[in-house]
Structures are given as C-alpha cells and as structure tokens.
C-alpha positions in Angstrom: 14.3 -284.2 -25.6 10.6 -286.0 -25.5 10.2 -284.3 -22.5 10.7 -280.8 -23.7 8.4 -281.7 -27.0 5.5 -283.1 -24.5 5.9 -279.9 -22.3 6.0 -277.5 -25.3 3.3 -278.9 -26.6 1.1 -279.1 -23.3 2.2 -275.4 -22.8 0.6 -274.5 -26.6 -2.8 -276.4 -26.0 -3.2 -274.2 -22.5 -2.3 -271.3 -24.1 -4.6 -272.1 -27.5 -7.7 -272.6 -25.2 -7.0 -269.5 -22.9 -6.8 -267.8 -26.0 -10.0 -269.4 -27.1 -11.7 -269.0 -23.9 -11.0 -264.9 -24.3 -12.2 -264.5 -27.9 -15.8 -266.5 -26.6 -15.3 -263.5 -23.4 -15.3 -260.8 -25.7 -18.1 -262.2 -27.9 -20.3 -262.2 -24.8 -19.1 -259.4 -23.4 -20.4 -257.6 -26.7 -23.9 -259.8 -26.3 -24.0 -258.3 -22.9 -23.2 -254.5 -24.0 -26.2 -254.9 -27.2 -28.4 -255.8 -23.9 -27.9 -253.2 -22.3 -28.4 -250.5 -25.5 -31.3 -252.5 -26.0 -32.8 -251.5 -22.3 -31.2 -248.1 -22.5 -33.1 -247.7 -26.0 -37.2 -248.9 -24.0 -36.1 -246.1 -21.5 -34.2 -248.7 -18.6 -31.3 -246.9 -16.6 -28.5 -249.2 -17.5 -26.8 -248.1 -13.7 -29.4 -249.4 -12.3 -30.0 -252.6 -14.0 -25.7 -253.4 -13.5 -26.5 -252.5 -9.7 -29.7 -255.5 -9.7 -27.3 -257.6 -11.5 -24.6 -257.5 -9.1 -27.0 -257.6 -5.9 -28.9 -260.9 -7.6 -25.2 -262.2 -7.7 -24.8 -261.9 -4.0 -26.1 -264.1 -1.3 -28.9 -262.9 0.6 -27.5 -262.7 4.3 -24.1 -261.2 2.4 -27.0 -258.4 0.7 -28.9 -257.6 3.9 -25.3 -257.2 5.7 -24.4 -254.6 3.2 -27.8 -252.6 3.3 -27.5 -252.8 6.8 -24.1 -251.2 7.1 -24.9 -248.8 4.1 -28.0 -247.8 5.8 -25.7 -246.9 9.2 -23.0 -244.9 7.2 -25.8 -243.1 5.8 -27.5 -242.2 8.9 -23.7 -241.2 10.2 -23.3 -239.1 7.6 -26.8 -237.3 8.0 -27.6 -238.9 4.6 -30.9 -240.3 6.1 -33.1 -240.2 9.1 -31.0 -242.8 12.3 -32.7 -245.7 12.0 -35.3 -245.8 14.6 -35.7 -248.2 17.6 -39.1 -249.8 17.5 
C-alpha cells in the first residue's frame, strides 16, 4: 500500500504544478492581450505585429523558404507579377 500512497501522491504534485503552470499561462496570456490594446490604442495594426512575431520566431532559411514559395503561389495565381529571371 506504500506504493499506491507514493504514486498518488507523485500523481497530485504533477497535476498541482500543471495546474500552476496554466494559471501563470493565462496571467501572461492577459499581459500579452493588454500589449497588444496598448499598440492597437498608438495606432499599430495588431495583425500585423502577430504576423512579425511569428516570422521573428522562425529561422531564417525556414522564413526565406516560405516567402519563396509564397512568392511562387502568388505569381501562379496571377496575384503578382512571375518573378523575373535576371
């Protein structure tokens, strides 16, 4: 029955700090959201900012890959002039 106990109580203290960890997620998720009210309120277009925050996340060859391949679905799609072969 020590077994149990020990395993019942290492199951609570994982469960107590994921619980913890959440409640400290929200707070900052909530930091995060006042940020961006903030830059929406001195005129910043909050779509844009998430977009720089997810592309500074990224590595740069991973980035120019993406532009790259956006760029070519664009020009497929007659969304932009073919890129042009110097």
């Amino acid at each position: 029955m020590a077994e149990d106990s020990v395993a019942q109580d290492q199951l609570r203290a994982f469960i107590e700090r994921i619980e913890r960890m959440e409640e400290e997620k929200a707070a900052i998720a909530a930091d995060i959201k006042e940020i961006y009210a903030e830059a929406k309120g001195n005129g910043f277009d909050t779509k844009i900012l998430r977009k720089i925050v997810a592309i500074r996340k990224q590595d740069a060859n991973e980035r120019m890959e993406q532009e790259a391949l956006l760029e070519l679905y664009m020009s497929a799609l007659g969304m932009v002039a073919a890129p042009s072969d110097d």
